[in-house]
C-alpha positions in Angstrom: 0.0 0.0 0.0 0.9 3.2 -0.6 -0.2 6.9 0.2 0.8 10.6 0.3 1.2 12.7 3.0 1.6 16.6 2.8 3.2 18.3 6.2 4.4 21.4 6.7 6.2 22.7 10.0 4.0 24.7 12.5 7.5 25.6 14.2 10.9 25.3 12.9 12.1 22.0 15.0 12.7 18.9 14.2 10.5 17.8 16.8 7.7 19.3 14.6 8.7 16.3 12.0 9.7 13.6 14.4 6.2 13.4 15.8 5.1 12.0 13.0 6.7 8.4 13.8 6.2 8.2 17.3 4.2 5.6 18.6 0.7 6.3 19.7 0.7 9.8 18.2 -2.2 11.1 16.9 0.1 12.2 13.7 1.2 9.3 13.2 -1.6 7.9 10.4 0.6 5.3 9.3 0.9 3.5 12.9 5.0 2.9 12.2 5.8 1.7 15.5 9.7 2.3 16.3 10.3 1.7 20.9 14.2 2.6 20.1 13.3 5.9 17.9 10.3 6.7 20.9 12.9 6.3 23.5 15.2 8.9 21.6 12.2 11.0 21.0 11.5 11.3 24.6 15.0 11.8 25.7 15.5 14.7 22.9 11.9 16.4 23.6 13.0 16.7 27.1 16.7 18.1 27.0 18.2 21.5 26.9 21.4 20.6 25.4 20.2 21.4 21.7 23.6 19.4 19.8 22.3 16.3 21.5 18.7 17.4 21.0 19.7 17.3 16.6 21.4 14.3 17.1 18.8 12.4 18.9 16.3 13.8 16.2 18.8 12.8 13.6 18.9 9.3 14.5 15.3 9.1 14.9 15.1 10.4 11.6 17.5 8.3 9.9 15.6 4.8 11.7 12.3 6.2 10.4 13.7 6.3 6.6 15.9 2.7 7.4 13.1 1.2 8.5 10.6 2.6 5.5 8.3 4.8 7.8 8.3 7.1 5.1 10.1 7.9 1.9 11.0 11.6 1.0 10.1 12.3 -2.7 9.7 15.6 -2.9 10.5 19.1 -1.0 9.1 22.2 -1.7 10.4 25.4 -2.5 8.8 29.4 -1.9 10.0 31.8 -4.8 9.4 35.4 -3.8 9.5 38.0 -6.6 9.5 42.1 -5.5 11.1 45.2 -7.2 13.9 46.4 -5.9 12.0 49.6 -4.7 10.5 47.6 -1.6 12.3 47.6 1.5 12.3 45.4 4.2 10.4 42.8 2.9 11.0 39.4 4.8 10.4 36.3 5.6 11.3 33.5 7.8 12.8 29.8 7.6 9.1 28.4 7.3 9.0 30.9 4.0 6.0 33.0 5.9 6.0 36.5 6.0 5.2 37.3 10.1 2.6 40.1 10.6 5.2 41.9 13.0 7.4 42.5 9.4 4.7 44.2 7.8 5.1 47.8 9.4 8.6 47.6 8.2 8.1 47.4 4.5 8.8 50.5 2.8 8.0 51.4 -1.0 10.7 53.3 -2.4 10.1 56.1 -5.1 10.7 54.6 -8.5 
């Protein structure tokens, strides 16, 4: 069987992805069941030491896409087009433009 699954990242952490394999998670629509990967999980969703936090997530990762939870196919991109004449237009990693840039955009005479 196979299936499609679109996701994009409410926050930009891994954790926002690695939720998707965990055991039990509501997310988690394909029921991929991984106890080593939900132990890591756990440990990284509770430290403060954010090197190990990646790593954890890394490995997690990396057992998810061993293991066939999922395969990456495809990974979008945001294309932005302005004129040079606007200023201080923004946006963050997600490619979302935060209402708090807004006030900052200028529009240059042209």
């Amino acid at each position: 069987q196979f299936y499609m699954l679109g996701w994009i990242a409410d926050y930009p952490d891994p954790q926002d992805w690695i939720d998707l394999v965990e055991t039990g998670n509501p997310n988690n629509t394909m029921n991929f069941s991984n106890p080593a990967g939900d132990t890591l999980t756990q440990q990284a969703d509770s430290s403060l030491n954010a090197n190990q936090r990646n790593s954890d997530y890394a490995q997690v990762e990396e057992q998810a896409v061993q293991q066939v939870a999922w395969i990456p196919f495809a990974q979008g991109k945001n294309i932005f087009v302005y004129q040079k004449y606007v200023q201080n237009f923004g946006f963050d990693a997600q490619g979302l433009i935060p209402d708090i840039s807004w006030p900052s955009v200028q529009i240059l005479a042209h």
